[in-house]
N, C-alpha and C positions, 0 to 999 in steps of 0.2 A: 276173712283172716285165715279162715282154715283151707280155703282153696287157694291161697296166695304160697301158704306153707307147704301143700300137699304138691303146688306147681314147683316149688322151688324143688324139693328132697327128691322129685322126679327128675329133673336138669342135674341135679346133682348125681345119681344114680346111674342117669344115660351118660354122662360124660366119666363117669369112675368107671363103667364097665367099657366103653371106649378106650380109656388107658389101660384099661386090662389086657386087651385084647395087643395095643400097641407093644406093651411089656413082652408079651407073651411071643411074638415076634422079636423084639431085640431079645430074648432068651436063645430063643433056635439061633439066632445068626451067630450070638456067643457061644452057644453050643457046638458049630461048622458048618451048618447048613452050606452045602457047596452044588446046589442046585435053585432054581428057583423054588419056591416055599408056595406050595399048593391051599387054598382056601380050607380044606380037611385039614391039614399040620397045623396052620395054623387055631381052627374052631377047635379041633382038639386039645391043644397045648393051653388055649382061655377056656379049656371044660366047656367051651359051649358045642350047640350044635351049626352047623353051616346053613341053615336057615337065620338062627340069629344072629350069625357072622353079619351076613346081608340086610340083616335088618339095621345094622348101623353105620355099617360099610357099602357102599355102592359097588369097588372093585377089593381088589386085593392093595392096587397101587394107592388108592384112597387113602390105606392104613400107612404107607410110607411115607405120604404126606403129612399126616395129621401133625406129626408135630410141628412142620412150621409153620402151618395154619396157628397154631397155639400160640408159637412165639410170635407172629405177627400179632394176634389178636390183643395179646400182655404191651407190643408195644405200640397198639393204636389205643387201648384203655390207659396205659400211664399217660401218655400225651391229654388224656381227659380226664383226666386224674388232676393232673399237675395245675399249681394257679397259676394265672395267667402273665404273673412276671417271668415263671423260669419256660428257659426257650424249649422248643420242641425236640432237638436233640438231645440237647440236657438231660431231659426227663426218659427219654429212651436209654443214653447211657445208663440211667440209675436202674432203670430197670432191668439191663442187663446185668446187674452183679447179683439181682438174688439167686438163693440156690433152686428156684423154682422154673426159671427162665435157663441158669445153667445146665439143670438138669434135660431139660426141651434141646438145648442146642446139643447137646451129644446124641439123643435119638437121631434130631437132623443129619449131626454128621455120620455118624454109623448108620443111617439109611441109607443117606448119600451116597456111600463109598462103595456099598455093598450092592446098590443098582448100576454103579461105574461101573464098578470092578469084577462082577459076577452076569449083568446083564447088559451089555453094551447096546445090544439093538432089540432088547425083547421089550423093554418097558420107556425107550423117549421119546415117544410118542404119548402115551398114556400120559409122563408125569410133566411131560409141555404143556397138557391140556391141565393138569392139577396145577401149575406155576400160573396159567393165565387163571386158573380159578382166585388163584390168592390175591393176586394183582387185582382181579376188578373184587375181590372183598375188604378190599384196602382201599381200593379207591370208593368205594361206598361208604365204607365207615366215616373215612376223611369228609368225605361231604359233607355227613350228617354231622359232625363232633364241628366244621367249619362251614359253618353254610352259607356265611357271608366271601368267604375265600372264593374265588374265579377259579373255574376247573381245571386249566393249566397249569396254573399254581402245585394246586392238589396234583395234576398226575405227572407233572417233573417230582416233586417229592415223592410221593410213590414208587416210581423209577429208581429215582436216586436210592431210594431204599432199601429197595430192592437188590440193584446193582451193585451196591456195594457189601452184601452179605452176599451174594454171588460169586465177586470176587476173592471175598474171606475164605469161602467154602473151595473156590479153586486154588488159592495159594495154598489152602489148607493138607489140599489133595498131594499138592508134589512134598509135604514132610510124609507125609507118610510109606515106609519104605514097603516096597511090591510084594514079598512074603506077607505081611503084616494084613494088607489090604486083601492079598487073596483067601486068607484064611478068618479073615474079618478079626484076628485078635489085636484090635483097636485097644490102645494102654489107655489110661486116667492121663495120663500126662498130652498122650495126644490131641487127648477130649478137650484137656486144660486150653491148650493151644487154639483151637477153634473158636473157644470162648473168646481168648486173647484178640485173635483177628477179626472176628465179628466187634468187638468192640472196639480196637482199635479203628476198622472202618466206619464206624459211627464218626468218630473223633475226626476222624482226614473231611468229612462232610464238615461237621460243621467248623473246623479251622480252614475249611475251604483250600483252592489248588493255588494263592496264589504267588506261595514259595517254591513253587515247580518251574526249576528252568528249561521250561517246554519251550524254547528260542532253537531251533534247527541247528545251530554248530555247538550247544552246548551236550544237545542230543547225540550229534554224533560222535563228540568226543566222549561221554559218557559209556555209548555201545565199543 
């Protein structure tokens, strides 16, 4: 019992000084950070030292991930959560309206923006290789929470998941006007807005495409 305790308050411990370190990073970039943000600004601003920066971070780009590592992880545990009448989007929508999910997607997108908009070619390499990390953690969990599901199954969903808060995050990108983005002063409103389209592409999945007049003359009377 006591080592069951002593394991949890540890996982609990490692993951609060993790979002510390995350916080501490969305501080500088609210601050102006108008450079890439070095491992020392950063250990310094979470008080630690850069040894234990790395002890819970692998890179720097690691930290810009982590929170959609979080929100994926909130919405492959609500799907295991949920009983097994209500459908698997369902349960991902509901998850996205807490404030603890909303909170995760404003990191995402002010990290996001902030690696568009300040690092074009210094970090997409790095955070491609963080994106296929998430994918095959997604695709892992899904296994394990469906193990009788065929893996196709599992990695169109996946995908789909993926792709459509991808898509959220780039439509997201063009409200936001060029001063705003270069000096990362991202409003609550904007933040709001992300939320909006992240869940709103939940929603277009599971009502599915098949009110899209994707028919070629309707397309191009449209454009």
């Amino acid at each position: 019992m006591t080592s069951l305790s002593t394991g949890t308050r540890r996982e609990q411990n490692k993951r609060a000084t993790k979002q510390a370190i995350v916080d501490a990073v969305a501080q500088l970039l609210h601050q102006g950070a108008d450079t890439a943000l070095t491992a020392n600004q950063i250990a310094d601003a979470a008080g630690i030292s850069r040894r234990t920066l790395f002890n819970y971070f692998p890179t720097v780009d690691a930290i810009y991930s982590y929170p959609l590592h979080q929100v994926l992880d909130t919405m492959v545990e609500s799907m295991g959560e949920a009983a097994d009448s209500v459908p698997l989007l369902d349960s991902i929508i509901q998850a996205l309206k807490s404030d603890e999910v909303a909170e995760q997607l404003g990191q995402v997108a002010h990290f996001g923006a902030y690696i568009i908009g300040n690092e074009p070619n210094g970090c997409i390499t790095a955070n491609m290789n963080e994106w296929q990390q998430a994918t095959a953690d997604v695709l892992d969990r899904f296994g394990r929470r469906y193990p009788h599901a065929d893996s196709f199954s599992i990695r169109v969903l996946t995908h789909a998941l993926l792709g459509a808060g991808q898509a959220a995050f780039d439509e997201w990108m063009e409200h936001i006007p060029a001063q705003q983005n270069q000096n990362m002063d991202i409003s609550p409103e904007l933040i709001a807005t992300f939320h909006t389209l992240v869940t709103k592409a939940m929603h277009t999945l599971e009502q599915g495409f098949n009110h899209f007049p994707l028919n070629s003359t309707s397309i191009s009377k449209d454009i």
